[in-house]
C-alpha positions as CSV (number, residue, x, y, z in Angstrom):
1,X,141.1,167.5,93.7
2,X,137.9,166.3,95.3
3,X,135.6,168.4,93.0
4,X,137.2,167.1,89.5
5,X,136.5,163.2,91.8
6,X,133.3,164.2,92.2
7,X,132.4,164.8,88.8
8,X,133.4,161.8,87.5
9,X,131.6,159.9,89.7
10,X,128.7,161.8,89.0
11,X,129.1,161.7,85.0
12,X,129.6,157.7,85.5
13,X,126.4,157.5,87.3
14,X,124.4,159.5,84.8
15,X,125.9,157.6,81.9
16,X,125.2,153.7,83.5
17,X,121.8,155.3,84.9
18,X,121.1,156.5,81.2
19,X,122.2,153.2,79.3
20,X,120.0,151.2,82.1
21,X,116.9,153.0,81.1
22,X,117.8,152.7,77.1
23,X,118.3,149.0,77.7
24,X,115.1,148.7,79.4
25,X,113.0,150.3,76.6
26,X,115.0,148.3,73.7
27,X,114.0,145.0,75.9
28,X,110.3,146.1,76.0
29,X,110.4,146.8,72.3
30,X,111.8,143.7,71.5
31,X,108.8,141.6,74.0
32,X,106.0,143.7,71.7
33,X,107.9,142.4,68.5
34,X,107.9,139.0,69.5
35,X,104.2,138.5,71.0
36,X,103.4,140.6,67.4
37,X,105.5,138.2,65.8
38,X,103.5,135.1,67.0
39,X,100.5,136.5,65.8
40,X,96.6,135.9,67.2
41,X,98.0,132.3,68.3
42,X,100.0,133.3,71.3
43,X,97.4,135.3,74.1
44,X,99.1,138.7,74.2
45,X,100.4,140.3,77.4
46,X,99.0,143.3,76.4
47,X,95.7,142.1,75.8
48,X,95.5,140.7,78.9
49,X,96.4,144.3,81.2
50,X,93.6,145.1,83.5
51,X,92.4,141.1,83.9
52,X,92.8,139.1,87.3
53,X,96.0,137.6,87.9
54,X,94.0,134.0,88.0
55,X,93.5,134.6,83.7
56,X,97.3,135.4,84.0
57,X,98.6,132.0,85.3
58,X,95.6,130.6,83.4
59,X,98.3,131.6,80.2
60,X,100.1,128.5,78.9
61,X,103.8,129.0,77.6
62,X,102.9,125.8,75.2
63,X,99.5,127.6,73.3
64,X,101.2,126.8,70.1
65,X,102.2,123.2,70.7
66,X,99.3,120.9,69.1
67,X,100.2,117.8,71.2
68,X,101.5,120.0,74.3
69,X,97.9,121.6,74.2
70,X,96.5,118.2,74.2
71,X,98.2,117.8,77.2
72,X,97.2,120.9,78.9
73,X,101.3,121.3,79.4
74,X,101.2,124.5,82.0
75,X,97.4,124.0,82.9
76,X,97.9,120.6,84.7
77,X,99.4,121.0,88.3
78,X,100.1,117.4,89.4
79,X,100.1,117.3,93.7
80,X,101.1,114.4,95.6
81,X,98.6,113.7,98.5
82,X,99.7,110.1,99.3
83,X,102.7,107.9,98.6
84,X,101.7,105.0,100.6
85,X,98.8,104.4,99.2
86,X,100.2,106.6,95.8
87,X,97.5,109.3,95.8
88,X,98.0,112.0,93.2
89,X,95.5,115.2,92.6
90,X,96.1,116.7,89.0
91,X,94.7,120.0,88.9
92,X,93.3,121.3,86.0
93,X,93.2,118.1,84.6
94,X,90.2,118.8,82.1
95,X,88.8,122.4,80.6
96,X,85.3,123.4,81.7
97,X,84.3,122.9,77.4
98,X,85.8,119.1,77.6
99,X,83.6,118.9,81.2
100,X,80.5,120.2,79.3
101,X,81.1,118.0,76.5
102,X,81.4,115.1,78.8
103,X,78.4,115.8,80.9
104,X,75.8,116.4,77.4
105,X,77.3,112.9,76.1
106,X,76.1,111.1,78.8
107,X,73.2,112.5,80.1
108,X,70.9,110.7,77.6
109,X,72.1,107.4,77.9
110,X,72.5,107.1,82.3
111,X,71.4,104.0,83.4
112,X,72.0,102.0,86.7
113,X,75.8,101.3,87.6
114,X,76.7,97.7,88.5
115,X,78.9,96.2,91.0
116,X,81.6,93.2,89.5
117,X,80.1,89.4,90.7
118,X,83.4,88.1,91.7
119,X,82.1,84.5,90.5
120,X,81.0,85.0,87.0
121,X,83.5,89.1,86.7
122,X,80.1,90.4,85.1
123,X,78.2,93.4,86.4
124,X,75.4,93.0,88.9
125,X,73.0,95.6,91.0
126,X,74.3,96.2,94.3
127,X,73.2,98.2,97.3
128,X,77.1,98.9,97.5
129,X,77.2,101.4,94.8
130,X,74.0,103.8,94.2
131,X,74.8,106.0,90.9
132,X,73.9,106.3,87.5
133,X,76.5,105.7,84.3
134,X,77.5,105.1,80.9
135,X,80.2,104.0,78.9
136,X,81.9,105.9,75.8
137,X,81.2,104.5,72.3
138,X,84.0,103.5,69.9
139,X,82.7,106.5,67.6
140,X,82.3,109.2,70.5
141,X,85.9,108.0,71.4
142,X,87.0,109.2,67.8
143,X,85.6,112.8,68.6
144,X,89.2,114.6,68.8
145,X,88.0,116.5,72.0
146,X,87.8,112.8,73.6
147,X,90.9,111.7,71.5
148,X,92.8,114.5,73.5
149,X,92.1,113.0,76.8
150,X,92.7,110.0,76.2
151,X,95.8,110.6,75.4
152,X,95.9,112.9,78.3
153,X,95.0,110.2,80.8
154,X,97.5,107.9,79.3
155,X,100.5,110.0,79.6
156,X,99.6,111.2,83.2
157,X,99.2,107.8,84.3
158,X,101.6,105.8,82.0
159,X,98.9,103.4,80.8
160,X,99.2,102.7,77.1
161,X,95.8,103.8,75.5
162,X,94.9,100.4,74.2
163,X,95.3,99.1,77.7
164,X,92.4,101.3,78.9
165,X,88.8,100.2,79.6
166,X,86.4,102.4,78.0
167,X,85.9,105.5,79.3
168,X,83.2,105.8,81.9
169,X,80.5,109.1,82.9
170,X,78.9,108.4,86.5
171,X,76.5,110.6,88.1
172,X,75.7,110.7,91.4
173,X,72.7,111.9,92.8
174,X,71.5,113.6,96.5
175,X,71.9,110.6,98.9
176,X,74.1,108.3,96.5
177,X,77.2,106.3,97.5
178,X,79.3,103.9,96.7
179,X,80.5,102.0,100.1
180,X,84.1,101.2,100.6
181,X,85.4,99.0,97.4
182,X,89.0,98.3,95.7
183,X,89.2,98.2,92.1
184,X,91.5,95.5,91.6
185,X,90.0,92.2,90.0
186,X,89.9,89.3,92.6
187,X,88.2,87.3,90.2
188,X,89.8,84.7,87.3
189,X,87.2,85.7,84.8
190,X,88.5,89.3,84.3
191,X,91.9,88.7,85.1
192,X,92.3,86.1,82.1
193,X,90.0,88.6,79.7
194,X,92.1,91.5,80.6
195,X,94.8,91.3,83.3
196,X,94.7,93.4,86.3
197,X,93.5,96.5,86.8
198,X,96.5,99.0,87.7
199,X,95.7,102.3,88.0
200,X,92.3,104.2,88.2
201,X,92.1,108.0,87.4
202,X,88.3,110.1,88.3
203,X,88.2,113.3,86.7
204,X,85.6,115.3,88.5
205,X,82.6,117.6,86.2
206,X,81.1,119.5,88.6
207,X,81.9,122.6,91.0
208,X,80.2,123.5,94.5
209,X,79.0,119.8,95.5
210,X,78.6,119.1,99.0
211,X,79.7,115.9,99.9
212,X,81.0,113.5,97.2
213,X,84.4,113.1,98.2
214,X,86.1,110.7,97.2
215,X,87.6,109.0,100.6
216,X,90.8,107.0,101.6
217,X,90.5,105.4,104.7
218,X,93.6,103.4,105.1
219,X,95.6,106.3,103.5
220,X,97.4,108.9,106.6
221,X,96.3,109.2,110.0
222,X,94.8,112.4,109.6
223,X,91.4,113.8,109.6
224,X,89.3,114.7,106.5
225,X,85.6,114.9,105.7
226,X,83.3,112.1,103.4
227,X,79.7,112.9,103.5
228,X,79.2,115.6,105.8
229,X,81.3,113.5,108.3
230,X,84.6,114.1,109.7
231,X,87.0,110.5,109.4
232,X,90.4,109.7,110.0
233,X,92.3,109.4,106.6
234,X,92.3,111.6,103.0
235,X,89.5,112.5,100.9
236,X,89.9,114.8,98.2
237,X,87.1,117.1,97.7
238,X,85.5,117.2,94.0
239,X,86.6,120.3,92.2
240,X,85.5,120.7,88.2
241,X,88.2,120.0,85.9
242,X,90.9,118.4,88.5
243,X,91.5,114.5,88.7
244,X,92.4,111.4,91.2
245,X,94.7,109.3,90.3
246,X,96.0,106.2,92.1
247,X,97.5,102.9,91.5
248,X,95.9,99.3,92.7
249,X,99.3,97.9,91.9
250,X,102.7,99.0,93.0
251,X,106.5,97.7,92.3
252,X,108.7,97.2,94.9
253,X,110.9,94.4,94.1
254,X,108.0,93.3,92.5
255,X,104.6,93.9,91.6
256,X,101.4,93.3,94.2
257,X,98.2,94.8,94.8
258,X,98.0,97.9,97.0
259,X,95.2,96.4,99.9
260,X,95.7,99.9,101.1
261,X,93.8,101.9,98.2
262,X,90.3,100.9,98.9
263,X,88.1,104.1,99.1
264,X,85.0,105.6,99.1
265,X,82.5,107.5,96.9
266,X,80.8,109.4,99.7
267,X,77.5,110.5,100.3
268,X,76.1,113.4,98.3
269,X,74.2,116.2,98.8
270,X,71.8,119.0,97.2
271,X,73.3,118.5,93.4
272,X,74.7,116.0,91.3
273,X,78.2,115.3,91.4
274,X,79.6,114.2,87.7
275,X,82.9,112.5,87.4
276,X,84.9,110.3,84.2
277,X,85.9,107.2,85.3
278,X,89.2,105.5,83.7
279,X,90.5,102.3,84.5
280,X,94.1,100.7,83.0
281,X,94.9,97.4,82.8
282,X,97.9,95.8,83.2
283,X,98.1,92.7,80.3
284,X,101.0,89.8,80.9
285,X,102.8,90.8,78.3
286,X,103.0,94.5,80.0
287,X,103.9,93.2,82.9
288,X,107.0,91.1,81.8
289,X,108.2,94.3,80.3
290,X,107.6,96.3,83.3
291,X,109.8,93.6,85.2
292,X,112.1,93.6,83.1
293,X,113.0,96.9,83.6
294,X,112.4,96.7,87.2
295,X,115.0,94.1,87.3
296,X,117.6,96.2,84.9
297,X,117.2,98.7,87.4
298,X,117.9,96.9,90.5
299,X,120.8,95.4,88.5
300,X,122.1,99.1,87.4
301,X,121.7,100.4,91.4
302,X,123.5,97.4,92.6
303,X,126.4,97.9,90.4
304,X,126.9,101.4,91.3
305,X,126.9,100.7,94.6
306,X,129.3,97.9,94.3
307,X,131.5,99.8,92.0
């Protein structure tokens, strides 16, 4: 009785052992039709055996998607370092060809950055901020390269495009700063051009800089470097292609300035540190809509509780 058992086991073994390695090859079969079916588009697995597993990740599910590859959708790897001040470091933000492309724009035009008077809100020399910069032209902003992170910048940081001051190149060279500052306008002049200033975003061009951190001093109790220096708070080292983002102006209950987000552009050394400098404003009209549903919000929580 036991030897007849025995057998049957045995044949159902073979036969589920059998079917699992047919399923396996029909699976693989069907993965080679598809990449084939995508065409030269899609990277191909294949094409890719025998590379480091960095070019694997560096493979985005969305290389088809026009507008998700304007957004660099599985490239970009947002990481909270701060929510009090809100501190967020988006990996990967830009390509190396969109860094380039930044860098070659600007060089020939660099001139001395300025500081804004709080008296008259125009821009003055300072010994406060020691770097060289330019601003984007209307017709370099219609470059599609440029058109793609703008609208990169304003989906990450939920600033409508129009609400954006030009786009900004700095450079800083060995020995240049920019001493602790807030970019919030305490001025009347801006604030009735513009409105306020909401969120900042620094998207960083160059790799292996000493120094140039960009440092948060009221931000953690923790120690971090700026300059060559260690200092309590959170600096976030530059990194080529990754970007800062933080907010001057938060909502709870309402919306105030963050006196906690001042920072640092610390010293530098050996090379030049590049970096993209956006700026969003916040118009009255954006700002009664933003309270508005601020306020719907509240009203929706306070009913759920209640109910």
């Amino acid at each position: 009785m036991a030897a007849p058992a025995m057998k049957i086991v045995f044949g159902l073994l073979t036969f589920v052992t059998i079917g699992m390695i047919i399923g396996a090859l029909l699976q693989l079969a069907f993965i080679n039709r598809l990449e084939d079916s995508y065409g030269n588009g899609l990277p191909s697995l294949r094409g890719l055996r025998g590379q480091s597993s960095r070019h694997l990740r560096d493979v985005s599910r969305w290389a088809n998607d026009k507008d998700a590859e304007a957004l660099r959708l599985g490239y970009v790897k947002p990481e909270v370092v701060s929510w009090s001040p809100r501190i967020i470091v988006l990996h990967n933000f830009l390509s190396s060809e969109e860094c380039e492309h930044l860098k070659a724009i600007a060089r020939p035009r660099l001139q001395v950055s300025t500081v804004v008077d709080v008296k008259t809100g125009k821009g003055v020399k300072s010994d406060v901020r020691k770097s060289s910069g330019m601003f984007l032209t209307h017709v370099e902003r219609s470059y599609p390269i440029i058109q793609a992170i703008e609208k990169r910048i304003s989906v990450f940081s939920q600033v409508p495009a129009e609400n954006g001051e030009l786009i900004q190149v700095l450079r800083y060279e060995p020995n240049q700063f920019y001493r602790p500052h807030h970019d919030y306008f305490s001025d009347t002049f801006n604030l009735k051009r513009g409105g306020q200033r909401v969120a900042t975003m620094l998207m960083y061009l160059t790799d292996d800089v000493e120094g140039g951190e960009t440092y948060f001093p009221l931000a953690g109790d923790g120690e971090c470097t700026c300059g060559g220096k260690i200092m309590k708070g959170i600096s976030v080292k530059p990194t080529k292609g990754d970007a800062v983002l933080v907010w001057s102006m938060v909502c709870f209950f309402s919306l105030f300035i963050d006196t906690d987000m001042n920072h640092v552009g610390c010293f530098v050394f050996h090379i030049a540190l590049y970096l993209v400098l956006f700026r969003g404003l916040m118009d009255s009209q954006i700002q009664r809509a933003y309270m508005e549903d601020v306020k719907f919000c509240l009203e929706r929580n306070g009913q759920l509780l209640n109910g």
